[in-house]
N, C-alpha and C positions, 0 to 999 in steps of 0.2 A: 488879789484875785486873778490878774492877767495871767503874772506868773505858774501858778498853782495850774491854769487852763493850760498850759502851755506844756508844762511836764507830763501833765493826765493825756494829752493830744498824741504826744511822743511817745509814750506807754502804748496806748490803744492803737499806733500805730504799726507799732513794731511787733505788738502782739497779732496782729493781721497780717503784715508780712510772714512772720512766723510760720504760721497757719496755713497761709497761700505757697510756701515753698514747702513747706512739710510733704503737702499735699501731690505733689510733683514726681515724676517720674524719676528712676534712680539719678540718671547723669543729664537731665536736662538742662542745668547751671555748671557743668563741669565745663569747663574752657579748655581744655587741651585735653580732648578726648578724642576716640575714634569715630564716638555720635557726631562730635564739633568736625572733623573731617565731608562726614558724609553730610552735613548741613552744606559746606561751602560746596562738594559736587553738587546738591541740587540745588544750590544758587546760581553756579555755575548753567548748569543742563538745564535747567526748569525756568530762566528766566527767558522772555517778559512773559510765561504761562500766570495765569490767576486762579487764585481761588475765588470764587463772585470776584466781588470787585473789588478784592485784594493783592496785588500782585505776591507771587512768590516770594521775592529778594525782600519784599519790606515784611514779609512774616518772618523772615529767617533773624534779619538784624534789626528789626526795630526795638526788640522782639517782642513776639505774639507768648504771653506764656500757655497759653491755652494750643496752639496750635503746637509750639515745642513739646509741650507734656504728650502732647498725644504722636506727635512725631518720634518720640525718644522710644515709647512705647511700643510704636510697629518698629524701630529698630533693632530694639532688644528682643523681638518676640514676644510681647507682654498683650499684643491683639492682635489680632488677623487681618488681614489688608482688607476683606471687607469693612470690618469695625471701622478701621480707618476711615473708608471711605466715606461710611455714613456718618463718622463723627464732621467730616470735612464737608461733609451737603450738608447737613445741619447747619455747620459753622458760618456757612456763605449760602448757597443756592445749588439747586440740581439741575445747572447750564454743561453743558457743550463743554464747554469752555473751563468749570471745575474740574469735569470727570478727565479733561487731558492733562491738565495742573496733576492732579491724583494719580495720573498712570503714570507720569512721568517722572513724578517723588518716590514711587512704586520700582520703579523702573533701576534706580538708583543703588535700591538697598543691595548687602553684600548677600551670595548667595546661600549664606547661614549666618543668623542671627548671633550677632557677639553675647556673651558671658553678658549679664547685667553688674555692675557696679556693686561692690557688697555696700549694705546700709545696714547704720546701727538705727534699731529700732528705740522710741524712748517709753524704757519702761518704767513705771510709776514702782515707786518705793511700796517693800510690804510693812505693814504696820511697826512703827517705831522702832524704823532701820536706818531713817536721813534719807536725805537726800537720791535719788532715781541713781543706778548704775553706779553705785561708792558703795564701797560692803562698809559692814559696821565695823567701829575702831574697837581694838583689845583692850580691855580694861585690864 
């Protein structure tokens, strides 16, 4: 029984990861990206500003996936820097203190939004074709 807990656990959990990174902005996890550049500038320029009582550098590298997802997004031009900002008061508080954290990651971005990342989308197979994205084999 332990056993059997133990794989079902591993299953359920990777199918949540799964889900939680699907859900993500195109290059939020891309590590040698021009997003991942302009994270270290605002680690750089924006530290010790906070979001509440978050500082910046530990959203950047701990990492926040909620605050990347939505950082990736005003990078690419995927929302407007207001969006942003009211995602980022939402995320902490509407202090002083977030909206300079927010002008100052603001402040940052290049002045046109890069090309987003292409992404394959995952489509579901059409009826008794196999498996999503494999065309059918010739018989």
């Amino acid at each position: 029984m332990g056993r059997d807990r133990i794989g079902l656990t591993t299953i359920v959990a990777a199918i949540v990861a799964a889900g939680v990174l699907a859900g993500c902005a195109p290059d939020a996890w891309n590590a040698q990206s021009s997003f991942d550049q302009y994270l270290d500038t605002v680690a750089k320029k924006c530290n010790p500003l906070r979001l509440g009582h978050y500082p910046i550098g530990d959203l950047i590298y701990t990492p926040a996936p909620y605050f990347l997802d939505m950082a990736s997004r005003l990078y690419y031009g995927k929302i407007s820097q207001a969006r942003f900002r009211d995602a980022m008061v939402s995320f902490s508080d509407n202090s002083a203190a977030t909206h300079r954290g927010v002008d100052c990651i603001i402040a940052q971005l290049p002045s046109a939004s890069p090309a987003a990342p292409g992404v394959t989308p995952f489509l579901p197979p059409p009826s008794g074709s196999g498996p999503a994205n494999v065309p059918p084999r010739s018989k």
